[in-house]
C-alpha positions as CSV (number, residue, x, y, z in Angstrom):
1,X,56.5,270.2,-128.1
2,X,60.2,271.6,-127.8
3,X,63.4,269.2,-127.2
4,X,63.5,270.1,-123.8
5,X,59.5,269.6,-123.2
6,X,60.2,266.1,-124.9
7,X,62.9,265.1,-122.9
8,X,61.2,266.2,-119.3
9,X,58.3,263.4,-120.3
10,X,60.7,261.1,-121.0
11,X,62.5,261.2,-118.0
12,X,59.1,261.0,-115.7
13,X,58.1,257.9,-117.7
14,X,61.7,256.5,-117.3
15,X,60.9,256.3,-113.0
16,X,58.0,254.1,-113.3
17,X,61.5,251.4,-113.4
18,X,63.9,252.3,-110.3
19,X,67.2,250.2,-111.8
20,X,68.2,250.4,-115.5
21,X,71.5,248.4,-115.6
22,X,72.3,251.0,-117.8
23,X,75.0,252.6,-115.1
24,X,76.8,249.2,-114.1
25,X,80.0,250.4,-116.3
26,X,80.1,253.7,-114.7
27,X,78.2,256.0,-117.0
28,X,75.1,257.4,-116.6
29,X,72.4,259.1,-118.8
30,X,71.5,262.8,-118.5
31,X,67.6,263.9,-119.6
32,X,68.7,265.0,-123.1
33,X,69.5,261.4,-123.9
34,X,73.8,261.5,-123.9
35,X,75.3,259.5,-121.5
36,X,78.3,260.9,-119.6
37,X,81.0,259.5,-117.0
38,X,79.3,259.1,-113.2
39,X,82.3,261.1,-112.0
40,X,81.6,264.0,-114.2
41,X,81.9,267.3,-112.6
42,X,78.0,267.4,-114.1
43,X,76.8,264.8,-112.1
44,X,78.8,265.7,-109.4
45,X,76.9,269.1,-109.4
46,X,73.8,267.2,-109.1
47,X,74.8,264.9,-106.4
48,X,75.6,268.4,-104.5
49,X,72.3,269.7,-105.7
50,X,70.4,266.4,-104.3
51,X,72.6,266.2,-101.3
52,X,71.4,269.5,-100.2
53,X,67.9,269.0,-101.3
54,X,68.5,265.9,-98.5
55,X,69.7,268.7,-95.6
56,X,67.0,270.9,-96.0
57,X,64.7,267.6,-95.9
58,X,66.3,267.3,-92.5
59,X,65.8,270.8,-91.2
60,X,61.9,270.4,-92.6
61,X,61.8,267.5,-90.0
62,X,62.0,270.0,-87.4
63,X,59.6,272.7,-85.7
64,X,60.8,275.6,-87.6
65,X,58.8,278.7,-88.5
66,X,60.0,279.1,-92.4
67,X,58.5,275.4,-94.2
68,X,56.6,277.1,-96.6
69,X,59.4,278.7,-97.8
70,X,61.7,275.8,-97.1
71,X,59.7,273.3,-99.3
72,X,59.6,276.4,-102.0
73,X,63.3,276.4,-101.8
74,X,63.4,272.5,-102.1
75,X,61.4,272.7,-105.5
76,X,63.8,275.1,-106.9
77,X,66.4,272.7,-106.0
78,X,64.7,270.1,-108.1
79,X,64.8,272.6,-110.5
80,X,68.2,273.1,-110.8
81,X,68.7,269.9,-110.8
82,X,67.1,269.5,-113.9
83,X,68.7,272.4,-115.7
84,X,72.1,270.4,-115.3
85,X,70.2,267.2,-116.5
86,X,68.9,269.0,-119.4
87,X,71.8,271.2,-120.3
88,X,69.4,273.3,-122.7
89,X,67.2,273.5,-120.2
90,X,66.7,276.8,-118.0
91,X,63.9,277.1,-114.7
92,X,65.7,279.5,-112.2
93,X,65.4,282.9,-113.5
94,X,65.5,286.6,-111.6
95,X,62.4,286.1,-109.8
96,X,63.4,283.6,-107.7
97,X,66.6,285.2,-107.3
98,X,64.7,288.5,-105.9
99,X,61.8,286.0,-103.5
100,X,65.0,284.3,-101.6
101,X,67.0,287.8,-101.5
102,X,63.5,289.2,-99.9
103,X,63.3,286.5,-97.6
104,X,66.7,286.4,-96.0
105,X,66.1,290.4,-95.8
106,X,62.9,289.7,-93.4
107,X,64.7,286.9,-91.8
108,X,67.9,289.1,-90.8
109,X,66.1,292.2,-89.9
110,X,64.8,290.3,-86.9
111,X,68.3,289.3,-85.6
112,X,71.0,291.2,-83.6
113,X,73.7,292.6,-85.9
114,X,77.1,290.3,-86.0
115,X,80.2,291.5,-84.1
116,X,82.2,288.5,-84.4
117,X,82.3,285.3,-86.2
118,X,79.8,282.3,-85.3
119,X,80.3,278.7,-85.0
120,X,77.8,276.3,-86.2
121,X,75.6,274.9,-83.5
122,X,73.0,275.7,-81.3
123,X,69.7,273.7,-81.6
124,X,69.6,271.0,-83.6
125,X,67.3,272.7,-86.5
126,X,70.2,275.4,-86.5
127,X,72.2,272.8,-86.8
128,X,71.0,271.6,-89.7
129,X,71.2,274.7,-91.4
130,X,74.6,275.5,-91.2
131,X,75.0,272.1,-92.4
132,X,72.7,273.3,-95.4
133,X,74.7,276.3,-95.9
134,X,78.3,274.2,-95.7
135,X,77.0,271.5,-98.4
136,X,75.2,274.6,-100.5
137,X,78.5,276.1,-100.3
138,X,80.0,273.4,-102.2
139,X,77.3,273.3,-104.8
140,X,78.2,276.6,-105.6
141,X,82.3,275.6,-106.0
142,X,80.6,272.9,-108.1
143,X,78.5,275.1,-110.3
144,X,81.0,277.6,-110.9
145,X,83.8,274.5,-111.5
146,X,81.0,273.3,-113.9
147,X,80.6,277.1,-115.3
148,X,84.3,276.5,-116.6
149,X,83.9,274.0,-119.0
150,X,80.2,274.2,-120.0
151,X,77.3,276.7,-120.0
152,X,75.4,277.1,-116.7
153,X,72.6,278.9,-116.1
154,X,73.3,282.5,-114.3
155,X,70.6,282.8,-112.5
156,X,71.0,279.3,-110.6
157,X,74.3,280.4,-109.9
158,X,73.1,283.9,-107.9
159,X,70.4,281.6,-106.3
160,X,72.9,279.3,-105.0
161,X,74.4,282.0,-103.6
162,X,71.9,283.6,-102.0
163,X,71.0,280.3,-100.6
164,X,74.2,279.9,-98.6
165,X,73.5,283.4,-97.5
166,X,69.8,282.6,-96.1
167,X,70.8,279.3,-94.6
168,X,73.1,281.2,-92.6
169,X,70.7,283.6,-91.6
170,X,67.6,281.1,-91.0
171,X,70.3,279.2,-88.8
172,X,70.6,282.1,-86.5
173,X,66.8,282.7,-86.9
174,X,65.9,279.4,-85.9
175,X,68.3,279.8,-82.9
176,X,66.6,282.8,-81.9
177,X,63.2,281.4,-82.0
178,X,64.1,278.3,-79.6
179,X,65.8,280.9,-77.3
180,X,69.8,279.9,-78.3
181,X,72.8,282.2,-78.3
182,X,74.9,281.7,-81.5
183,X,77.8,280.7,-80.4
184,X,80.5,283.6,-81.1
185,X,84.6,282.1,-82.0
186,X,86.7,283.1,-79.2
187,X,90.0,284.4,-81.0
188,X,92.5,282.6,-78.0
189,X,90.5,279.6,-76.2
């Protein structure tokens, strides 16, 4: 068994107890075992990561077409999320780069080309995914903030990308299926 192997059992044995105490002085433990300040730029990239995780939840509460790929997407999220736990560690590689960038392909063939700039809105599942897209966007600001100081994996940084991207797109794709206009910026309301 490999450090990294060792340290993902670890951490599933640590959640059989929800509250350590071990954060009460403002630092928390990542899965390789170091402890690091809660305000971190690390942790805050997971907060971002979990946050959005949480958003896509919301737009999975809704009757939209894409959940299969949705709850794919959410795992890769998790995923992430435990590369920046496990610095060492690395999950997201090309090929989930390529499945997302195929997806939002399909997804935007099926829509009307773009003429002007859109606001968010329209139902409330749209909704949700531009709110997805906003808080993915600063995951990606995070990641690349992150990327500065410390080593982060380059393929979680193109499928962050591309995630902002196909939020976007599913947002207008859900608002096509329930039969809503995006709604285009007017330049001098």
């Amino acid at each position: 068994m490999d450090n990294v192997e060792y340290h993902l059992k670890i951490m599933v044995n640590r959640l059989t107890q929800i509250y350590t105490k071990t954060g009460d002085e403002g630092k928390t433990g990542l899965g390789d075992g170091t402890r690091t300040e809660k305000f971190s730029i690390r942790i805050e990239c997971l907060g971002s990561v979990d946050e959005l995780n949480s958003v896509i939840g919301l737009i999975l509460t809704e009757n939209v077409s894409q959940k299969a790929i949705l709850n794919k997407i959410q795992h890769d999220l998790f995923d992430i999320g435990g590369e920046l736990s496990i610095p060492a560690y690395k999950k997201i590689d090309s090929k989930k780069v390529n499945f997302l960038e195929n997806e939002l392909d399909k997804m935007n063939k099926t829509l009307p080309p773009l003429k002007d700039f859109i606001l968010p809105g329209g139902s409330r599942a749209a909704s949700y995914a531009h709110l997805a897209r906003t808080v993915c966007r600063r995951v990606e600001r995070n990641l690349f903030l992150l990327k500065s100081k410390e080593e982060v994996n380059k393929n979680s940084l193109k499928y962050i990308n591309r995630l902002s991207d196909f939020l976007f797109v599913l947002a207008r794709h859900i608002n096509k299926e329930d039969n809503y206009n995006d709604i285009l910026w007017q330049k001098n309301i």
